[in-house]
CHARMM-style PDB file with segment names, atoms N, HN, CA, C and O in Angstrom:
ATOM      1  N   UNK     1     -15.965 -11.057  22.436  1.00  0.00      PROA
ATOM      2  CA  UNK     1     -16.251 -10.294  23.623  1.00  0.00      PROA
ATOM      3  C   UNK     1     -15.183  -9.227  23.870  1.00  0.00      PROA
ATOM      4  O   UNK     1     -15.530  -8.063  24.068  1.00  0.00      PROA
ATOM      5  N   UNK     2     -13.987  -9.559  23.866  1.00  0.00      PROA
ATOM      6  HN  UNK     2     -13.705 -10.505  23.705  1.00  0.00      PROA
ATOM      7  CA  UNK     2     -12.825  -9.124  24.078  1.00  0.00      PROA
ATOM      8  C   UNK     2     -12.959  -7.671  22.897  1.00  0.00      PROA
ATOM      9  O   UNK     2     -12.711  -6.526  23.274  1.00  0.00      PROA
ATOM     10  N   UNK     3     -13.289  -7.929  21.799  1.00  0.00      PROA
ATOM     11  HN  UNK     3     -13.491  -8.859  21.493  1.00  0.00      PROA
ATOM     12  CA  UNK     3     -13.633  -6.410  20.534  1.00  0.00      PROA
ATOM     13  C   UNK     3     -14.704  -5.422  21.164  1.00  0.00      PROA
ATOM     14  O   UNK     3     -14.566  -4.199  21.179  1.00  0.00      PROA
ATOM     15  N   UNK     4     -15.609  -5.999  21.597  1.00  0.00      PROA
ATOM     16  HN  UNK     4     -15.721  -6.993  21.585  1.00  0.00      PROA
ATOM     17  CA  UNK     4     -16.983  -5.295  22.112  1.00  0.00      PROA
ATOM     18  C   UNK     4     -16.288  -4.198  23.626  1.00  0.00      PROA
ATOM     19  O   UNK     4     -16.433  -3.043  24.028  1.00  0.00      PROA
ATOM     20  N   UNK     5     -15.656  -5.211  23.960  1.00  0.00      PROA
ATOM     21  HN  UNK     5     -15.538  -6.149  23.634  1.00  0.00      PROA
ATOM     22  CA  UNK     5     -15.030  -4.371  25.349  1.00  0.00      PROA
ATOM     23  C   UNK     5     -14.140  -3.172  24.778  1.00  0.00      PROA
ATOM     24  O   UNK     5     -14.216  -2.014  25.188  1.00  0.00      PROA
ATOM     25  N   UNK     6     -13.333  -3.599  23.825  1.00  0.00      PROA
ATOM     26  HN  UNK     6     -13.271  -4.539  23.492  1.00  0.00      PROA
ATOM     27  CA  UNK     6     -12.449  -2.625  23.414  1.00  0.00      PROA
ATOM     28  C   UNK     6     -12.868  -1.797  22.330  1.00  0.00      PROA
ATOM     29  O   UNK     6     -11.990  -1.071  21.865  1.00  0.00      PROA
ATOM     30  N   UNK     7     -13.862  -1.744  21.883  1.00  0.00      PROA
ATOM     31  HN  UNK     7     -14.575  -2.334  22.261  1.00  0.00      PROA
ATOM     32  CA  UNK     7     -14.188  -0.825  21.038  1.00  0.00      PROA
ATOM     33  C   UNK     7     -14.659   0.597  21.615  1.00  0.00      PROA
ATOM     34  O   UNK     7     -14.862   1.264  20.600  1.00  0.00      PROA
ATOM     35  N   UNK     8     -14.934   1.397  22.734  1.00  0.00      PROA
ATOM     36  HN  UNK     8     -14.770   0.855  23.558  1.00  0.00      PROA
ATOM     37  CA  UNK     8     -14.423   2.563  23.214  1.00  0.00      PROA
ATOM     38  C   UNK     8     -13.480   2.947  22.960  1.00  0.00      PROA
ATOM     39  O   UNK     8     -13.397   4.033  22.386  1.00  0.00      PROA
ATOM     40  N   UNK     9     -12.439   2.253  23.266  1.00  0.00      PROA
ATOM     41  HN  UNK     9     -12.506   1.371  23.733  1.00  0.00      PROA
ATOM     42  CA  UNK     9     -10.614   2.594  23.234  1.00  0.00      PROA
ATOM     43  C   UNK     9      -9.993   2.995  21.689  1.00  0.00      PROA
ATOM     44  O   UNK     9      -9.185   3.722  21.111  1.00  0.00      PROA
ATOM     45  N   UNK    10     -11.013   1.944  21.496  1.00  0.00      PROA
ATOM     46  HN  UNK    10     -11.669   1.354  21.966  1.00  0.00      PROA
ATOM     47  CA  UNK    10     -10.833   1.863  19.806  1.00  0.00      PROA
ATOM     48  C   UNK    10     -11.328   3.596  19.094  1.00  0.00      PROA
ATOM     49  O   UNK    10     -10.673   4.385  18.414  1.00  0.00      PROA
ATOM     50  N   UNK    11     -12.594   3.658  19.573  1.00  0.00      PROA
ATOM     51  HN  UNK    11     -13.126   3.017  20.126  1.00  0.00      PROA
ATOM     52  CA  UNK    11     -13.125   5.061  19.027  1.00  0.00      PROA
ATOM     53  C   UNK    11     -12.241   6.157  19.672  1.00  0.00      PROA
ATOM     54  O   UNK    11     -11.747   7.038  18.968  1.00  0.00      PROA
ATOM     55  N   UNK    12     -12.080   6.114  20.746  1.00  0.00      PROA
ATOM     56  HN  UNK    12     -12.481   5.398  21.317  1.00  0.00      PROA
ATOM     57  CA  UNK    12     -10.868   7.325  21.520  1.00  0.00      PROA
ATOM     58  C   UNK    12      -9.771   7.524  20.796  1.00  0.00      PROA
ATOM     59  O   UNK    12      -9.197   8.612  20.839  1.00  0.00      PROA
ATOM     60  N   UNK    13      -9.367   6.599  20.102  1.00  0.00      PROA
ATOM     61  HN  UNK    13      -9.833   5.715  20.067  1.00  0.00      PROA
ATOM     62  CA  UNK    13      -8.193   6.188  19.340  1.00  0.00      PROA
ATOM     63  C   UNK    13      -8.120   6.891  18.402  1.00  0.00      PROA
ATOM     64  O   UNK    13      -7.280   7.773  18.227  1.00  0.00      PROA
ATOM     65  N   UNK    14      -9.025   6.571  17.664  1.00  0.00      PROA
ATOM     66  HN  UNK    14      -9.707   5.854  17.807  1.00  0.00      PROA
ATOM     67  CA  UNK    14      -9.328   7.166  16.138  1.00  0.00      PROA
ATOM     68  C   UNK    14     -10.159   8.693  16.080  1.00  0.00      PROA
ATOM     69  O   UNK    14     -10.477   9.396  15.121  1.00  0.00      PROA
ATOM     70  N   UNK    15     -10.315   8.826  17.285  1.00  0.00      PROA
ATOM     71  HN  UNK    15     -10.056   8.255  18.064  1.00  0.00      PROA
ATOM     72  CA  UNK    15     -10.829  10.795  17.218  1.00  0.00      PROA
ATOM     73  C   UNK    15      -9.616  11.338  17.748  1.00  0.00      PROA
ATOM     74  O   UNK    15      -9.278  12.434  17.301  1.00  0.00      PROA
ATOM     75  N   UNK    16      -8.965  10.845  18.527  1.00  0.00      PROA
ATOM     76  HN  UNK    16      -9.240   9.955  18.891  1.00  0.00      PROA
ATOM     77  CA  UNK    16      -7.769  11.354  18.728  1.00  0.00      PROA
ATOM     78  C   UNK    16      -6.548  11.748  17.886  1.00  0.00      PROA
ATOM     79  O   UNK    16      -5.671  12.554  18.196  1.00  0.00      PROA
ATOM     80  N   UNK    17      -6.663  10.992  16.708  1.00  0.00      PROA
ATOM     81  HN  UNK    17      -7.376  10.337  16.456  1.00  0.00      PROA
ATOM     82  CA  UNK    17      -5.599  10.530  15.675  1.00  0.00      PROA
ATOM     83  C   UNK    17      -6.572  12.040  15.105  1.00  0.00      PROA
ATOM     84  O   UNK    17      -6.302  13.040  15.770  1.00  0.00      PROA
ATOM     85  N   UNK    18      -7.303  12.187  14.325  1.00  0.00      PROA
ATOM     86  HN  UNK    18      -7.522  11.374  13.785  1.00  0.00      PROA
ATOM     87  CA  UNK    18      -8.247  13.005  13.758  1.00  0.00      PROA
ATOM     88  C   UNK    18      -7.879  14.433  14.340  1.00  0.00      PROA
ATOM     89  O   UNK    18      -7.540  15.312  13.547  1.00  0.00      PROA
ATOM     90  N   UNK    19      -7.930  14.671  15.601  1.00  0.00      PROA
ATOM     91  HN  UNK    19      -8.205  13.956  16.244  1.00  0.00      PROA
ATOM     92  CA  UNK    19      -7.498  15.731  16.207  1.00  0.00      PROA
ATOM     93  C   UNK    19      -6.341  16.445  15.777  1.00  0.00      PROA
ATOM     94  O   UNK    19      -5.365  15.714  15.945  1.00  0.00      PROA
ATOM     95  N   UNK    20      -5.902  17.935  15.127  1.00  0.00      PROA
ATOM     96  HN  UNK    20      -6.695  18.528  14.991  1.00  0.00      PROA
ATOM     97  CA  UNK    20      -4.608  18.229  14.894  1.00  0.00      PROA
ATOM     98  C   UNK    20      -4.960  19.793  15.372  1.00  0.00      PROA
ATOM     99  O   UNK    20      -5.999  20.370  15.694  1.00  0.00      PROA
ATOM    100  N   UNK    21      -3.513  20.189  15.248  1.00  0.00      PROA
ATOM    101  HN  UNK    21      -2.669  19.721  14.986  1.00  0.00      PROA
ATOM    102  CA  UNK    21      -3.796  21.844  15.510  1.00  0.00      PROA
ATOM    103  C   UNK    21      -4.604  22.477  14.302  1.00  0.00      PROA
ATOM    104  O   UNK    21      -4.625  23.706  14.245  1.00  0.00      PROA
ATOM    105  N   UNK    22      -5.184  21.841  13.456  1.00  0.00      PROA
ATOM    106  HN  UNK    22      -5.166  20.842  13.502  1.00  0.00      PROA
ATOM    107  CA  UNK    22      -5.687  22.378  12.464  1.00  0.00      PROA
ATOM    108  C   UNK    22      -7.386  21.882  12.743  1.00  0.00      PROA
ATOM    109  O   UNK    22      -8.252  22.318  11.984  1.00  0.00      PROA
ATOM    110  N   UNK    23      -7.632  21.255  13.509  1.00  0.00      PROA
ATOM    111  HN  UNK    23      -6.928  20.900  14.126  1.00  0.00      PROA
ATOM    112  CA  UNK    23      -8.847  20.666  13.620  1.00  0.00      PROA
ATOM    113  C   UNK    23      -8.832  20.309  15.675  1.00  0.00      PROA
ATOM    114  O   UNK    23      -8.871  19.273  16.339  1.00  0.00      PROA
ATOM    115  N   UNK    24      -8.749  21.931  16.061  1.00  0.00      PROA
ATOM    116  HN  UNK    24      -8.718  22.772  15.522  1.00  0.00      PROA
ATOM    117  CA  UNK    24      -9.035  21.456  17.574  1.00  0.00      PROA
ATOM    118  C   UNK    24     -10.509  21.663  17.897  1.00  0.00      PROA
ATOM    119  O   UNK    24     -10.809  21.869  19.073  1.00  0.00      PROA
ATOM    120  N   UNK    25     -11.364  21.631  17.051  1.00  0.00      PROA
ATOM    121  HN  UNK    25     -11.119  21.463  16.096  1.00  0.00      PROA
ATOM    122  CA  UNK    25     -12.492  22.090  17.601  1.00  0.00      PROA
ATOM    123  C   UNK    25     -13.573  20.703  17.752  1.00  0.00      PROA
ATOM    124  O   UNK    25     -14.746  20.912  18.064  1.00  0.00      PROA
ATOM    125  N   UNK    26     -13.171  19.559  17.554  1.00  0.00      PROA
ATOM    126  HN  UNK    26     -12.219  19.389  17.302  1.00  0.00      PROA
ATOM    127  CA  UNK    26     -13.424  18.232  17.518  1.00  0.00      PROA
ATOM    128  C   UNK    26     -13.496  17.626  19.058  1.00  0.00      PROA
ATOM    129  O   UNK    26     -12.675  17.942  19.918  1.00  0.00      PROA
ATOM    130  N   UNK    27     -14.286  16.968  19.221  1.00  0.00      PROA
ATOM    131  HN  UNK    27     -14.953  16.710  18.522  1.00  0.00      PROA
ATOM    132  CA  UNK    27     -14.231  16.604  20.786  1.00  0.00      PROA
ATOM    133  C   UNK    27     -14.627  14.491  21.143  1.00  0.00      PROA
ATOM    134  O   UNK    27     -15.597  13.795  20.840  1.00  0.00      PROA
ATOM    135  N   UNK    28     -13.445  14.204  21.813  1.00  0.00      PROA
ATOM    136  HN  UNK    28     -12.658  14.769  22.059  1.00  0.00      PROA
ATOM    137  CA  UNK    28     -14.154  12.595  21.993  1.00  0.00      PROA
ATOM    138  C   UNK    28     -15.442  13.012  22.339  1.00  0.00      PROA
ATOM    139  O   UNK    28     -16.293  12.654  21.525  1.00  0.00      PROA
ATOM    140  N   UNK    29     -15.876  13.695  23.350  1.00  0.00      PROA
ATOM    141  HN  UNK    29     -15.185  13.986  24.011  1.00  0.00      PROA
ATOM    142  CA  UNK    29     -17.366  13.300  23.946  1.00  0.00      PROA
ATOM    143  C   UNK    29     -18.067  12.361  24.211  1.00  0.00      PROA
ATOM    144  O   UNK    29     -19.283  12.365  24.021  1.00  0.00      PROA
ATOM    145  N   UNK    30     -17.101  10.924  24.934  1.00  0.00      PROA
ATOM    146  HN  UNK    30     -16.113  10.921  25.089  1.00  0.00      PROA
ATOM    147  CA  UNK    30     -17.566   9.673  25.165  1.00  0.00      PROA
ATOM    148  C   UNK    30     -19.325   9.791  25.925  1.00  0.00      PROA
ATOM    149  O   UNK    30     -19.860  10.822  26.333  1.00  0.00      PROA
ATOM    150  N   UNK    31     -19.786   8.678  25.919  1.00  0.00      PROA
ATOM    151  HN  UNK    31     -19.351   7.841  25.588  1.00  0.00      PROA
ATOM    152  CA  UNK    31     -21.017   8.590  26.465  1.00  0.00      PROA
ATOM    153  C   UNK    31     -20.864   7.811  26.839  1.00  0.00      PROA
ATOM    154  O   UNK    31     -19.818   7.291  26.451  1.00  0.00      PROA
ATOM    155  N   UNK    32     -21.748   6.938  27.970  1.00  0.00      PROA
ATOM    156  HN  UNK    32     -22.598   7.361  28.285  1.00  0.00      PROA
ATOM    157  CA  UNK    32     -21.802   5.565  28.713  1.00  0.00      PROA
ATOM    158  C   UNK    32     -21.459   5.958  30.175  1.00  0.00      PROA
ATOM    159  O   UNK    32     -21.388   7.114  30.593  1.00  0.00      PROA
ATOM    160  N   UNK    33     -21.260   4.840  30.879  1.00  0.00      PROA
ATOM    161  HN  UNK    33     -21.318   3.901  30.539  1.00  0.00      PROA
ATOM    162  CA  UNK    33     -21.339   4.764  31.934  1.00  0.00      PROA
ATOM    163  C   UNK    33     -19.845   5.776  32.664  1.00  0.00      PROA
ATOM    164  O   UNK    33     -18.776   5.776  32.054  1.00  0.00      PROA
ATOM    165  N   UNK    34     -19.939   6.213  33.402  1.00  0.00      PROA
ATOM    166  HN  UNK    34     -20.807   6.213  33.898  1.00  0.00      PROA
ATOM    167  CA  UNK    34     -18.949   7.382  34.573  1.00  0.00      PROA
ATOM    168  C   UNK    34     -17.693   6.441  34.882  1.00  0.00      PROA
ATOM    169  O   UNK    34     -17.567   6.087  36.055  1.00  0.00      PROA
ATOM    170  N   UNK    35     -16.965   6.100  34.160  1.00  0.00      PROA
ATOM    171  HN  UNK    35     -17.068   6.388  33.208  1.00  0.00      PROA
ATOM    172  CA  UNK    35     -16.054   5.026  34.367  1.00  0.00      PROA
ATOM    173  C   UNK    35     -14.530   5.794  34.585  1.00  0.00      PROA
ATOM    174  O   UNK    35     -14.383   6.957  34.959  1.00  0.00      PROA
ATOM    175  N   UNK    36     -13.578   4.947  34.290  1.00  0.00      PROA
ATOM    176  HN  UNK    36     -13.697   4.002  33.985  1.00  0.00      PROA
ATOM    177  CA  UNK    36     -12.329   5.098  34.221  1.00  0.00      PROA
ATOM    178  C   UNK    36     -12.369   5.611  32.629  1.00  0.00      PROA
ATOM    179  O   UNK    36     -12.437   6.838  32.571  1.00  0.00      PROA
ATOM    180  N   UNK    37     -12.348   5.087  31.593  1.00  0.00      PROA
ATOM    181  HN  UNK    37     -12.293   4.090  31.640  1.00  0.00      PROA
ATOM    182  CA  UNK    37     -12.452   5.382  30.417  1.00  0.00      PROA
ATOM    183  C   UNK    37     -13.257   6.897  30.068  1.00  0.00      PROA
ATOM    184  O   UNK    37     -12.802   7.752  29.308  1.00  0.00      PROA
ATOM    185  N   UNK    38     -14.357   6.979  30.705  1.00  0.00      PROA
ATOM    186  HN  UNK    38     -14.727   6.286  31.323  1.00  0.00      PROA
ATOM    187  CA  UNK    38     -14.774   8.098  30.399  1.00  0.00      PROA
ATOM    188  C   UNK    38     -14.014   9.575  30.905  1.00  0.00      PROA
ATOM    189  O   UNK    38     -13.556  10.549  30.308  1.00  0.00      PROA
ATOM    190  N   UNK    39     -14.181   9.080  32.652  1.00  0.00      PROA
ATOM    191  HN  UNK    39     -14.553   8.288  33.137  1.00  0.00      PROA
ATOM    192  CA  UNK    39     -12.895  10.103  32.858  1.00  0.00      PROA
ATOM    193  C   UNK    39     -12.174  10.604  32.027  1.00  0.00      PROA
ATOM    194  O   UNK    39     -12.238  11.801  31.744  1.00  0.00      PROA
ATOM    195  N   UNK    40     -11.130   9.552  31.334  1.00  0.00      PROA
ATOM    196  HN  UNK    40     -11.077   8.580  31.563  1.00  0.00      PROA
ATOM    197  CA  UNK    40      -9.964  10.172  30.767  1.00  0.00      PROA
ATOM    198  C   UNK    40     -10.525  10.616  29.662  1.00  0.00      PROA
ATOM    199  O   UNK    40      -9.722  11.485  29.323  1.00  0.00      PROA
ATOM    200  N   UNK    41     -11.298  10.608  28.931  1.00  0.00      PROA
ATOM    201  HN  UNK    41     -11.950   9.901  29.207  1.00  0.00      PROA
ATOM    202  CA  UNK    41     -12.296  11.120  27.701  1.00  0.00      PROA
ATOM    203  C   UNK    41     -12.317  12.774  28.022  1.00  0.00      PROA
ATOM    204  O   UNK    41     -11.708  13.732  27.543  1.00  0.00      PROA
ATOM    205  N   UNK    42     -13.101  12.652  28.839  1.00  0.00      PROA
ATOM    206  HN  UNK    42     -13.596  11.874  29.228  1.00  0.00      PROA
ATOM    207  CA  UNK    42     -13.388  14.354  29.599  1.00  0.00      PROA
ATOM    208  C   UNK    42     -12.077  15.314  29.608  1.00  0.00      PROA
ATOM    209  O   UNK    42     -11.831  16.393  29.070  1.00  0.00      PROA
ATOM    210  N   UNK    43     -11.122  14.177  30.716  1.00  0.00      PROA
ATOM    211  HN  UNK    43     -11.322  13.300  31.154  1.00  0.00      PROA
ATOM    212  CA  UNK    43     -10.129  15.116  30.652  1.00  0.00      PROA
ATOM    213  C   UNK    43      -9.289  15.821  29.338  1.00  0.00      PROA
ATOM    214  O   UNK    43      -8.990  17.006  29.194  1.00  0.00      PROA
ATOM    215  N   UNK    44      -8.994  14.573  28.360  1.00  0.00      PROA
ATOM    216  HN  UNK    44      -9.236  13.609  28.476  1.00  0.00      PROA
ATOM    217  CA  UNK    44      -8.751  14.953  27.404  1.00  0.00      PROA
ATOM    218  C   UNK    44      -9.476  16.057  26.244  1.00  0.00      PROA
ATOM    219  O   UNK    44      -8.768  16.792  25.557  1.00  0.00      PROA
ATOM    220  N   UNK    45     -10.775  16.048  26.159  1.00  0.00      PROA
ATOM    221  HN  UNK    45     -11.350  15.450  26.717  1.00  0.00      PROA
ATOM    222  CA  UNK    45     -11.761  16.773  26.148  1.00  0.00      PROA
ATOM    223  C   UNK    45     -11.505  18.287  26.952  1.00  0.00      PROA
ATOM    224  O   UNK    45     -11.702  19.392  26.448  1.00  0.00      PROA
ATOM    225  N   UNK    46     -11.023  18.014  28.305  1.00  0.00      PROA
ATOM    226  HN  UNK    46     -10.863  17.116  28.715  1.00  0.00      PROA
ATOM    227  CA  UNK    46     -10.655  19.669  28.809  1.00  0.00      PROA
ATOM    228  C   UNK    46      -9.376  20.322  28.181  1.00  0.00      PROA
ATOM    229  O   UNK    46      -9.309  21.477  27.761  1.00  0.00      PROA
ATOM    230  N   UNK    47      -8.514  19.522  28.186  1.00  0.00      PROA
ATOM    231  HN  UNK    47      -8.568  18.583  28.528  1.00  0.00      PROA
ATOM    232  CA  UNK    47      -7.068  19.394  27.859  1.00  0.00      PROA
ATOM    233  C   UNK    47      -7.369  20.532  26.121  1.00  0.00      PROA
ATOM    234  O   UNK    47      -7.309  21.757  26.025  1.00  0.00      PROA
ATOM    235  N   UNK    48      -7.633  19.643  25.181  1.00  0.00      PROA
ATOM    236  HN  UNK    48      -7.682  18.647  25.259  1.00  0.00      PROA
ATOM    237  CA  UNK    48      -8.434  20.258  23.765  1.00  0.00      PROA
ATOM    238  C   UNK    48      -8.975  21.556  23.887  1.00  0.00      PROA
ATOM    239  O   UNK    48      -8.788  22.570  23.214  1.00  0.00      PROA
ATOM    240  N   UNK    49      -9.688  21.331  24.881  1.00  0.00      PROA
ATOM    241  HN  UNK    49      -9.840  20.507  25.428  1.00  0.00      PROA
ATOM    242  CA  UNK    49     -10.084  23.105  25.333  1.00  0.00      PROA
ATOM    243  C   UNK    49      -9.233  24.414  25.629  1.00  0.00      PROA
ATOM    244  O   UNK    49      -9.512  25.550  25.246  1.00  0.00      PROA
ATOM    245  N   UNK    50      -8.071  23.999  26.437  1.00  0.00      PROA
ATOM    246  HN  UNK    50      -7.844  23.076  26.748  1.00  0.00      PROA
ATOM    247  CA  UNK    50      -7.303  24.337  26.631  1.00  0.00      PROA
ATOM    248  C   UNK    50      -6.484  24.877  25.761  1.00  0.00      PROA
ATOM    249  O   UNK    50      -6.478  26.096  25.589  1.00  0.00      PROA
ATOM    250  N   UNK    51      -5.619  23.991  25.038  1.00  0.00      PROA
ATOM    251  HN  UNK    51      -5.624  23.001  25.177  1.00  0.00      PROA
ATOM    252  CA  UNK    51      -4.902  24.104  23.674  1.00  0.00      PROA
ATOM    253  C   UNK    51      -5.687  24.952  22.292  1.00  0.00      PROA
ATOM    254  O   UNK    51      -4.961  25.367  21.389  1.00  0.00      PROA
ATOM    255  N   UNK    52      -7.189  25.157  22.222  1.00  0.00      PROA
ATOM    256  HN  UNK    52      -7.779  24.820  22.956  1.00  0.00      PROA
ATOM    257  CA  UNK    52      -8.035  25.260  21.749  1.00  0.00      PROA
ATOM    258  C   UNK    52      -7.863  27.247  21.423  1.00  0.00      PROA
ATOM    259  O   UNK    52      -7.731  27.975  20.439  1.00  0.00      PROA
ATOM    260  N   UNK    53      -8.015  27.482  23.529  1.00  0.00      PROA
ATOM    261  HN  UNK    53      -8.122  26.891  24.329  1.00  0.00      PROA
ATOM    262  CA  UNK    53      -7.566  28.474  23.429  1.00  0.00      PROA
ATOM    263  C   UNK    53      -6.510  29.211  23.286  1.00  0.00      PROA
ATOM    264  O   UNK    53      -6.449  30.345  22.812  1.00  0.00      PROA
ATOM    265  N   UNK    54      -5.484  28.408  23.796  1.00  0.00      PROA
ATOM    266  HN  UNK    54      -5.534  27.486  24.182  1.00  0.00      PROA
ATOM    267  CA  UNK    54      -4.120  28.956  23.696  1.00  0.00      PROA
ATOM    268  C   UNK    54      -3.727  29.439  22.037  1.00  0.00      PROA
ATOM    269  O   UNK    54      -3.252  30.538  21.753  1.00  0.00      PROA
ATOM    270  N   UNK    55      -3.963  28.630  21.303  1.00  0.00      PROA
ATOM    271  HN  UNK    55      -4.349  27.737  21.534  1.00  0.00      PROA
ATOM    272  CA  UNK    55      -4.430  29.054  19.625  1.00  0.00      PROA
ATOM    273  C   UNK    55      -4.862  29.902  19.372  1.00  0.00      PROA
ATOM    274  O   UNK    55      -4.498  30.286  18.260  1.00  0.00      PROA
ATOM    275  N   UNK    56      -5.648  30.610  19.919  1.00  0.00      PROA
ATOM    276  HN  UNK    56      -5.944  30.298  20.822  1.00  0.00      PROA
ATOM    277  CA  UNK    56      -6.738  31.406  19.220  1.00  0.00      PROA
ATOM    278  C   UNK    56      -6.199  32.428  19.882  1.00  0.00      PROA
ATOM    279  O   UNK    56      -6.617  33.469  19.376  1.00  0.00      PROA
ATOM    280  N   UNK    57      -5.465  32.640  20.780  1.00  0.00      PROA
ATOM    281  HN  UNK    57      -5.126  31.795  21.191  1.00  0.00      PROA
ATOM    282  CA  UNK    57      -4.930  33.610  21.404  1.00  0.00      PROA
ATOM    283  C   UNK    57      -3.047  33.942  20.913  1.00  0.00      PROA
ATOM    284  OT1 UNK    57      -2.420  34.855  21.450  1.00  0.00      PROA
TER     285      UNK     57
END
């Protein structure tokens, strides 16, 4: 039960790791329920955007 719960965290984890300045165009894009977890998905997700542009500029 305890894996099933944590396997979000788990995927956030591992797209995050994936993410470099060489590959900002990648996005968590969690799905599921409007939670705490997702929140921080998004934000991080804006955050990427951010940095995304600052690059390209």
């Amino acid at each position: 039960m305890a894996g099933r719960a944590l396997r979000p965290v788990a995927a956030v984890t591992d797209t995050a790791r994936r993410i470099s300045d060489m590959n900002l165009d990648e996005r968590l894009a969690l799905t599921g329920p409007d939670d705490e977890l997702h929140r921080l998905a998004d934000t991080f997700d804006t955050m990427l955007d951010r940095l995304q542009r600052a690059f390209a500029t």
